[in-house]
C-alpha positions in Angstrom: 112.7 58.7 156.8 112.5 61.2 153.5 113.7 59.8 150.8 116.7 62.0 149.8 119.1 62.4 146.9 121.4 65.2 149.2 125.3 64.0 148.4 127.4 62.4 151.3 130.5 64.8 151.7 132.5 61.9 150.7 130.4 61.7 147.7 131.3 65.2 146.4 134.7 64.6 147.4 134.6 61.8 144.6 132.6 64.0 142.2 134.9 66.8 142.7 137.8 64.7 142.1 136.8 62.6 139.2 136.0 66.0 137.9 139.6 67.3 138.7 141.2 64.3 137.3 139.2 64.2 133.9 140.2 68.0 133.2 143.8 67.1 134.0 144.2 63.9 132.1 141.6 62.9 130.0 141.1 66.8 128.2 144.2 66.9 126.4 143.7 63.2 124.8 139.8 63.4 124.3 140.1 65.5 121.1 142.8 63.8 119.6 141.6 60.0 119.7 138.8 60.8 117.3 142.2 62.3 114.7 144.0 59.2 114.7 143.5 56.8 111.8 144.7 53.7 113.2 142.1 52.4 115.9 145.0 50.1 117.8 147.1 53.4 117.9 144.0 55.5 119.2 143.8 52.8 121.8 147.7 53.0 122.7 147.0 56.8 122.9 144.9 56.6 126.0 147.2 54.5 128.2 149.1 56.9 130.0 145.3 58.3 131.0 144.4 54.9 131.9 147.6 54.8 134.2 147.1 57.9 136.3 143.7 56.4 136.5 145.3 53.3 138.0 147.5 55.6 140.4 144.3 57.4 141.8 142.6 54.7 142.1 140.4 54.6 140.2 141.0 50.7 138.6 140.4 49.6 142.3 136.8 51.5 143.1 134.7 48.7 142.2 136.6 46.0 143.8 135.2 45.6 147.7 137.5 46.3 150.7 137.1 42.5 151.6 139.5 41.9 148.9 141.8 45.1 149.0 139.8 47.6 146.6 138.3 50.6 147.5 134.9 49.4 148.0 132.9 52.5 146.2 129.2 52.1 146.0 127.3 52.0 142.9 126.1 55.4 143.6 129.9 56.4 144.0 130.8 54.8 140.5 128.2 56.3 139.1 128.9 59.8 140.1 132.7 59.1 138.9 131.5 58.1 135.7 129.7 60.8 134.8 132.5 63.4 135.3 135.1 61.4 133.5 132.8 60.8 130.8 131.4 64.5 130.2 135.3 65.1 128.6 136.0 61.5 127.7 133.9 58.0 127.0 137.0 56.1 126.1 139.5 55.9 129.0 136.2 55.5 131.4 134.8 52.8 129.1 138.3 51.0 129.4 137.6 50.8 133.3 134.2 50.2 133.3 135.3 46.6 130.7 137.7 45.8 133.6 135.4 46.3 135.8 132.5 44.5 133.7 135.5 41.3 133.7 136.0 41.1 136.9 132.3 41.2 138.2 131.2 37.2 137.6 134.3 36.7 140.3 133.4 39.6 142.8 129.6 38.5 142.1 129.8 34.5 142.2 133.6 33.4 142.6 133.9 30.8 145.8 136.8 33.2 148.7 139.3 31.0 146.3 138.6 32.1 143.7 138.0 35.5 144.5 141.7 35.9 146.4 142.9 34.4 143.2 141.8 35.8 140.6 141.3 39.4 141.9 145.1 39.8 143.8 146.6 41.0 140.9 144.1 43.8 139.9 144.1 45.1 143.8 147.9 45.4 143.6 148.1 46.8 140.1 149.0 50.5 140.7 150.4 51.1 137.4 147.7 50.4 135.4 149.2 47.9 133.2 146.4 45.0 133.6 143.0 44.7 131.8 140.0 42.1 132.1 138.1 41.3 129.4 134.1 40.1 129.5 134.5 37.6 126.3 130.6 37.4 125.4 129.5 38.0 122.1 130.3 35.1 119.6 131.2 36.2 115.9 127.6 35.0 115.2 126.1 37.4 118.0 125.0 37.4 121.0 121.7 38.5 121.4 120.6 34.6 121.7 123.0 33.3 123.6 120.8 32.1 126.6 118.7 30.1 124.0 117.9 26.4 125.3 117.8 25.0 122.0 121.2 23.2 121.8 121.5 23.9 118.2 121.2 27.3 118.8 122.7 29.7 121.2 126.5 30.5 122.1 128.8 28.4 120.1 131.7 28.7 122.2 132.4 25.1 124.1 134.7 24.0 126.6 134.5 20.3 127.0 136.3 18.2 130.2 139.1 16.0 129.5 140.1 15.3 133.1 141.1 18.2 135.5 140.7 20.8 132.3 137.9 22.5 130.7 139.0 22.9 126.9 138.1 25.9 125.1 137.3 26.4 121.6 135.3 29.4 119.9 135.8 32.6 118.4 134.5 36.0 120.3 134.6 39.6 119.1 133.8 43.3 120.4 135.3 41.5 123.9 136.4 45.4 124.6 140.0 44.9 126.8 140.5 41.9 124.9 143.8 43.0 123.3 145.7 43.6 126.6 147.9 47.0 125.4 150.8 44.5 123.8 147.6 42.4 121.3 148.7 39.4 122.8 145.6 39.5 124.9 144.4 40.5 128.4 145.4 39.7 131.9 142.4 38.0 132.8 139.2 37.0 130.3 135.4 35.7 132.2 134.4 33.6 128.8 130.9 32.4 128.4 130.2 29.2 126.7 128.5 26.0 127.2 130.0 22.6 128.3 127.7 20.6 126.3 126.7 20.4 122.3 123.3 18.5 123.3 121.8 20.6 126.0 120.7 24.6 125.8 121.9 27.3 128.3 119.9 26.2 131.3 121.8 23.0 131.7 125.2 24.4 130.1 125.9 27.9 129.6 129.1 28.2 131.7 131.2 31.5 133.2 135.1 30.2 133.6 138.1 32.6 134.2 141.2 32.5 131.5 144.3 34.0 132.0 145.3 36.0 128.9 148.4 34.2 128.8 146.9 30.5 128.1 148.3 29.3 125.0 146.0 28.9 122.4 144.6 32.6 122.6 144.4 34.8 119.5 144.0 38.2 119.3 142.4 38.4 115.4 141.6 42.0 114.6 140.9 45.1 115.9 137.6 47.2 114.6 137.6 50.2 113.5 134.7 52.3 114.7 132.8 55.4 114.3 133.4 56.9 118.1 134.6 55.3 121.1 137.9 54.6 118.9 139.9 54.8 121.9 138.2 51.6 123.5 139.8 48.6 121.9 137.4 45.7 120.4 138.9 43.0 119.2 137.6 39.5 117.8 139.3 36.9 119.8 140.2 33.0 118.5 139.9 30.7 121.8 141.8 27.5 120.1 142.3 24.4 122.3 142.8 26.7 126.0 143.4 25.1 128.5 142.7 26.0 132.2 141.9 24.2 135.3 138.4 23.2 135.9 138.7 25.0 139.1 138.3 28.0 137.2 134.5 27.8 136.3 132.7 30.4 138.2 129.8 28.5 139.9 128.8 24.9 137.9 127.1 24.4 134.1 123.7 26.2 133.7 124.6 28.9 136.6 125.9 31.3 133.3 122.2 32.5 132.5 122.3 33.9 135.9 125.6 35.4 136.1 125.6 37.0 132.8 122.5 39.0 133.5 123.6 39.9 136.9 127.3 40.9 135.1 125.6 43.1 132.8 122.8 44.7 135.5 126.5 46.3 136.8 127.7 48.0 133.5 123.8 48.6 132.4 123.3 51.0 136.0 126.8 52.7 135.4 126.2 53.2 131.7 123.4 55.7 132.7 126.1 57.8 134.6 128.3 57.9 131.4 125.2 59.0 129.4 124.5 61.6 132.0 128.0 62.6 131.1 127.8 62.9 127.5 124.4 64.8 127.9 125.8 67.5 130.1 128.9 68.3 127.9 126.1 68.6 124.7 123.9 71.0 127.0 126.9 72.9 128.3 128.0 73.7 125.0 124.8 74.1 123.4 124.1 76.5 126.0 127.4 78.5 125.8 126.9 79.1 122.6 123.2 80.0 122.7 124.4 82.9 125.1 127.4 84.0 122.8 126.0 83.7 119.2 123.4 85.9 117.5 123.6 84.8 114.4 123.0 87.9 112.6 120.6 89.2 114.9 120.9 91.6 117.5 120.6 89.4 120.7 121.8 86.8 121.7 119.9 82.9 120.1 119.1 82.2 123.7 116.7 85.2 123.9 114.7 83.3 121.6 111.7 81.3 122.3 112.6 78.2 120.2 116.1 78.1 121.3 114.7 78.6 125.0 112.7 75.7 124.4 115.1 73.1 123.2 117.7 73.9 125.8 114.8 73.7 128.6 114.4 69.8 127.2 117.5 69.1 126.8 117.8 69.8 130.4 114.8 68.0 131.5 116.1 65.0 129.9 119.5 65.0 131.7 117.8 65.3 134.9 115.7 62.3 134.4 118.3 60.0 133.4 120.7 61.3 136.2 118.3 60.3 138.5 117.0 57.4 136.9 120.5 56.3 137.2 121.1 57.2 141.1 117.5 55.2 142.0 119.3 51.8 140.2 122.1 52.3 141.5 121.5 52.8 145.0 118.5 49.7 144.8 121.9 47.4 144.0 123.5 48.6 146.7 120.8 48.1 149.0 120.2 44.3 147.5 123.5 43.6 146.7 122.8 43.8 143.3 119.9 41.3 143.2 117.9 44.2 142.1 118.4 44.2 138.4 114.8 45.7 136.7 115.9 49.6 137.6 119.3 48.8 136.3 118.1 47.2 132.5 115.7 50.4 132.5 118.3 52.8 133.2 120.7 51.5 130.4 117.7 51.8 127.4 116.6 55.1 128.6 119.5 56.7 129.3 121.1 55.2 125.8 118.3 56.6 123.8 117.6 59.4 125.5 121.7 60.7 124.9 121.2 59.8 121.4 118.2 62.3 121.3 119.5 64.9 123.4 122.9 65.4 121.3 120.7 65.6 118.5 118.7 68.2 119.8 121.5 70.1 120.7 122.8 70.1 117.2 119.9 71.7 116.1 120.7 74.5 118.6 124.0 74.9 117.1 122.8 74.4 113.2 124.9 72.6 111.0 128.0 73.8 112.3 127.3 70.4 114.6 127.7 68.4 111.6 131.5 69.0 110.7 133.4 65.9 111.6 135.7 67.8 114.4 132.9 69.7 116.3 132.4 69.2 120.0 128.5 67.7 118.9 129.9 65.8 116.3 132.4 63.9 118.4 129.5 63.8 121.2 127.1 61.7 118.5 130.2 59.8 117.5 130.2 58.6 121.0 126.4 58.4 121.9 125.4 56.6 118.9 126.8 53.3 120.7 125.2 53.3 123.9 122.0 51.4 122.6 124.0 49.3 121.0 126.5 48.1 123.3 126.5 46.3 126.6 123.6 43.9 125.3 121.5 45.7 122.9 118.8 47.7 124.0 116.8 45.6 120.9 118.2 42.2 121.0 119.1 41.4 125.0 118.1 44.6 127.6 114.3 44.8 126.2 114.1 41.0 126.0 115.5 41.0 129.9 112.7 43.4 130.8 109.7 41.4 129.0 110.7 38.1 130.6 110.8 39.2 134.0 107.2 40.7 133.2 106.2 37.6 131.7 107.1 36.3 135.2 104.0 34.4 137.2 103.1 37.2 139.7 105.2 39.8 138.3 104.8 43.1 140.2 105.4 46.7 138.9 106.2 47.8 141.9 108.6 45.7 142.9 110.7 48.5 141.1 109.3 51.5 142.4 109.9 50.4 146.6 113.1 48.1 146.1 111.9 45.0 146.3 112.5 42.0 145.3 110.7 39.2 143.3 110.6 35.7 145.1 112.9 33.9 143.0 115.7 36.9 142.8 
């Protein structure tokens, strides 16, 4: 068989309508998140978005049918992604942090677990529940899997009987707010269980419902783009939750972290694809309208001609890029994580350098605060940044699996996977 990139009808029946549904309901907010001073109100200004989302849907596509979602395929989520984010990254970025909560359950949760945890999320058609991923300690994250037990995550949750007790300070846990600051439905917290010993023998995934006592809501950053996606830093003070609530056993969190973020770091290339197209599309439209004192139009000229044809080339690649990964992990159930770490440093760079380039089309113009490019690098600036840095934890991912005994660069290539995956 060919290999073949030709859309299901069912796919382009999700394209079409994440398309439908981000002109209808994310247009109107997208320009006026960026205008609001307060970064909790910008947040509170994209919840009725984030609603309608819930109503169509959309908050259910990456939960599988075997617990009551919608089952979409990675390639399905990616193609939704990129719609909804070519007019807006923040009400998207919301869902894909519920989704990125929720995935060490769907991934690794025992059936219990999994019927527990996720119920609420399947029947919430209002849109009024977020999950949180609470990873990045206030000191960073970027070592977190380190084995030295001085070092690494400094978040602990020690057993006293049939508790795990929580105690450690997270920020930039995006969702970690809930919409009312007094936290979200449902947090997946990493930590360790042990001061002595490093991540392989305790770096821990448990489940706490936002309403445990002993939960903080701190502050809420301010950022340059992406205002309407809320990051807070999080005080976790003497929580309390059943020790039933560890997804998997202590050392199993090296593992599920990096799976958890093979998830967002696919669909984060569908997003960048998004952002790409709606700096070409407007870089092009106004290549064909202005002259610019001249007497034909700037696209008539070589230069121009040649930027646009790059810019192009390079939203091609990273679309595709993006549709290889994700269809790999949904062929291995998303063991296949190499394509995936690849696709979110590419595609995160590569936006970054395509917005640019289409602000040179455009000229300064670009560079006013309010400009479609402007709000477009506001936004794009943070891909390489978030999700695990591209510098500090998604390179790092891809030199240790090549550091690997046998390690084979075409595992990749053919969708296969290593022996120990």
């Amino acid at each position: 068989m060919a290999i073949d990139f030709t859309l299901s009808d069912t796919q382009r029946e999700i394209q079409a309508s994440a398309s439908a549904f981000a002109a209808r309901f994310l247009t109107p907010i997208a320009a006026e998140i960026a205008r609001i001073a307060d970064p909790w109100e910008a947040f509170l200004s994209t919840r009725e978005a984030y609603r309608e989302m819930a109503r169509a849907g959309f908050t259910r596509s990456f939960i599988p049918e075997r617990h009551g979602g919608l089952g979409f395929s990675m390639v399905d989520l990616a193609l939704a992604s990129e719609e909804l984010a070519r007019v807006d990254t923040n009400v998207p970025s919301t869902l894909l942090a519920t989704g990125l909560g929720l995935q060490p359950i769907i991934q690794f949760g025992t059936p219990e677990q999994q019927r527990r945890l996720l119920r609420d999320f399947v029947e919430d058609e209002e849109g009024d529940l977020l999950a949180a991923f609470a990873f990045t300690d206030v000191a960073g994250g970027a070592n977190y899997d380190s084995n030295e037990p001085p070092a690494g995550i400094q978040t602990f949750a020690r057993q006293e009987g049939d508790e795990w007790v929580i105690n450690g300070q997270k920020h930039y846990t995006t969702n970690g707010t809930g919409w009312d600051k007094k936290g979200a439905h449902l947090y997946t917290l990493v930590c360790r269980t042990d001061r002595h010993k490093g991540a392989d023998e305790s770096l821990a995934i448990i489940a706490v419902p936002g309403s445990t006592p002993g939960i903080e809501v701190v502050s809420v950053y301010d950022k340059m783009g992406h205002r309407g996606v809320v990051t807070p830093a999080i005080n976790f003070t003497d929580v309390r939750v059943p020790v039933d609530d560890m997804i998997g056993q202590p050392g199993d969190g090296k593992r599920i972290v990096s799976r958890t973020f093979s998830w967002t770091a696919a669909l984060i290339g569908g997003a960048c694809v998004g952002v790409m197209r709606a700096a070409f599309e407007h870089a092009l439209e106004f290549a064909r309208r202005e002259k610019r004192l001249g007497n034909v139009p700037v696209i008539e000229h070589q230069n121009v001609g040649f930027m646009l044809a790059d810019i192009k080339m390079q939203l091609e690649a990273a679309r595709y890029l993006t549709w290889k990964a994700c269809h790999d992990m949904d062929l291995t159930g998303g063991r296949s994580e190499e394509l995936a770490i690849m696709t979110k440093v590419y595609c995160s760079e590569l936006t970054v350098k395509a917005v640019y380039e289409a602000m040179q089309v455009v000229g300064v113009e670009s560079y006013i605060k309010d400009s479609p490019l402007g709000q477009l690098m506001r936004e794009a600036m943070v891909f390489p940044l978030y999700d695990g840095g591209n510098r500090g934890i998604r390179r790092r991912q891809l030199h240790d699996l090549m550091r690997k005994p046998g390690y084979d660069s075409m595992l990749a290539a053919q969708c296969r996977l290593p022996p120990d995956a």
